[in-house]
C-alpha positions as CSV (number, residue, x, y, z in Angstrom):
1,X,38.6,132.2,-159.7
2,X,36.0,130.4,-157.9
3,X,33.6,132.4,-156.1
4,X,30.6,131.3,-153.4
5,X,27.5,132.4,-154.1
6,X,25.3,134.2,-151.3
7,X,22.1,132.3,-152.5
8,X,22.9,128.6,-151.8
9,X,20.6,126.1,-154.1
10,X,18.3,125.8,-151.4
11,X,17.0,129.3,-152.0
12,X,17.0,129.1,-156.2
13,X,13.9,127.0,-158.2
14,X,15.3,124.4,-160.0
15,X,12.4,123.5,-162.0
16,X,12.0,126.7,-163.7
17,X,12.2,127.0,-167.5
18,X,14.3,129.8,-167.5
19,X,17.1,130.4,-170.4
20,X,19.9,133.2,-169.9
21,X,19.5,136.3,-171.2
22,X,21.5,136.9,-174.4
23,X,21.1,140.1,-175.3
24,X,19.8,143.6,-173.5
25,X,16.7,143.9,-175.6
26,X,15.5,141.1,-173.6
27,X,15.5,143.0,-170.1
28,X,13.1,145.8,-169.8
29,X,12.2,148.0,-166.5
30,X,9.1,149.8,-165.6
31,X,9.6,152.1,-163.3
32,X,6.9,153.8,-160.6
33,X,6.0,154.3,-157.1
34,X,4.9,152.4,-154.2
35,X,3.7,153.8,-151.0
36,X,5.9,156.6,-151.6
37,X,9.0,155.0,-152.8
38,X,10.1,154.2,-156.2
39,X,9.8,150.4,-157.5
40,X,11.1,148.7,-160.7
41,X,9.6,145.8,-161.8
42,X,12.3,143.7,-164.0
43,X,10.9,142.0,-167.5
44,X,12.9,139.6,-169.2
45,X,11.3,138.9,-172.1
46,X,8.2,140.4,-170.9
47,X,8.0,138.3,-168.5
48,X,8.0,139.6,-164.8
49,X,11.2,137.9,-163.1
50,X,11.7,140.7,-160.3
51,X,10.3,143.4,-158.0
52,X,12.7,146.0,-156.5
53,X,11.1,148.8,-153.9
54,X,13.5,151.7,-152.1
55,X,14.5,150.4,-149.2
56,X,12.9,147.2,-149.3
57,X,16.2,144.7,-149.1
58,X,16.2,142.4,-150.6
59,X,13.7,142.2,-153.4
60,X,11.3,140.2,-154.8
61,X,12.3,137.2,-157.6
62,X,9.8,134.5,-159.3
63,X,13.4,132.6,-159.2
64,X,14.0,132.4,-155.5
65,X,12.1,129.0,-153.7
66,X,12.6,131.0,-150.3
67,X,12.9,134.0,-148.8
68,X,16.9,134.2,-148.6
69,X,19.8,136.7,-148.7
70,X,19.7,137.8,-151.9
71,X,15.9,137.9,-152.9
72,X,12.8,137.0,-151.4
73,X,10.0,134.6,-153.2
74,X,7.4,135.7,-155.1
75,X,4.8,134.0,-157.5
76,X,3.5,136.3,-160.6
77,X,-0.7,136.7,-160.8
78,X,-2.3,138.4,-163.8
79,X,-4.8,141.2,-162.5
80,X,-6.8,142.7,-164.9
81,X,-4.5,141.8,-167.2
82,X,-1.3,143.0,-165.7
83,X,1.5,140.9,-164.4
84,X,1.9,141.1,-160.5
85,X,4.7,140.1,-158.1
86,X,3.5,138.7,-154.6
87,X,5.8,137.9,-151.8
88,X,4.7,134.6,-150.5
């Protein structure tokens, strides 16, 4: 089956050192709130790839080079020694 992808490679870093995820142990969500709505930030081997907030469409991914259809971009900070999502 061949299947076309929403996010074209225009919208996905290349240059990322990213391996696939082999097994569920590897994927971990924290869940809270933001501004009233509830937010999951996505851990692959603890490190932040993704941000998800209720109603906020789409989300947030270190992996996307632009804001596109499927996620927007966002760069990971450490603050006070937390990992943090920003939109850029």
């Amino acid at each position: 089956m061949n299947t076309t992808f929403a996010n074209p490679i225009d919208f996905v870093k290349t240059n990322e050192k990213f391996s696939y995820v082999k097994d569920i142990l590897e994927i971990r969500v924290e869940w809270g709130a933001y501004g009233g709505a509830v937010r999951a930030d996505i851990f692959i081997r603890d490190d932040l790839f993704a941000v998800l907030i209720e109603g906020e469409k789409p989300g947030w991914s270190v992996l996307a080079a632009k804001n596109g259809p499927l996620a927007k971009a966002g760069v990971v900070m450490v603050v006070k020694g937390k990992q943090v999502l920003y939109g850029q």
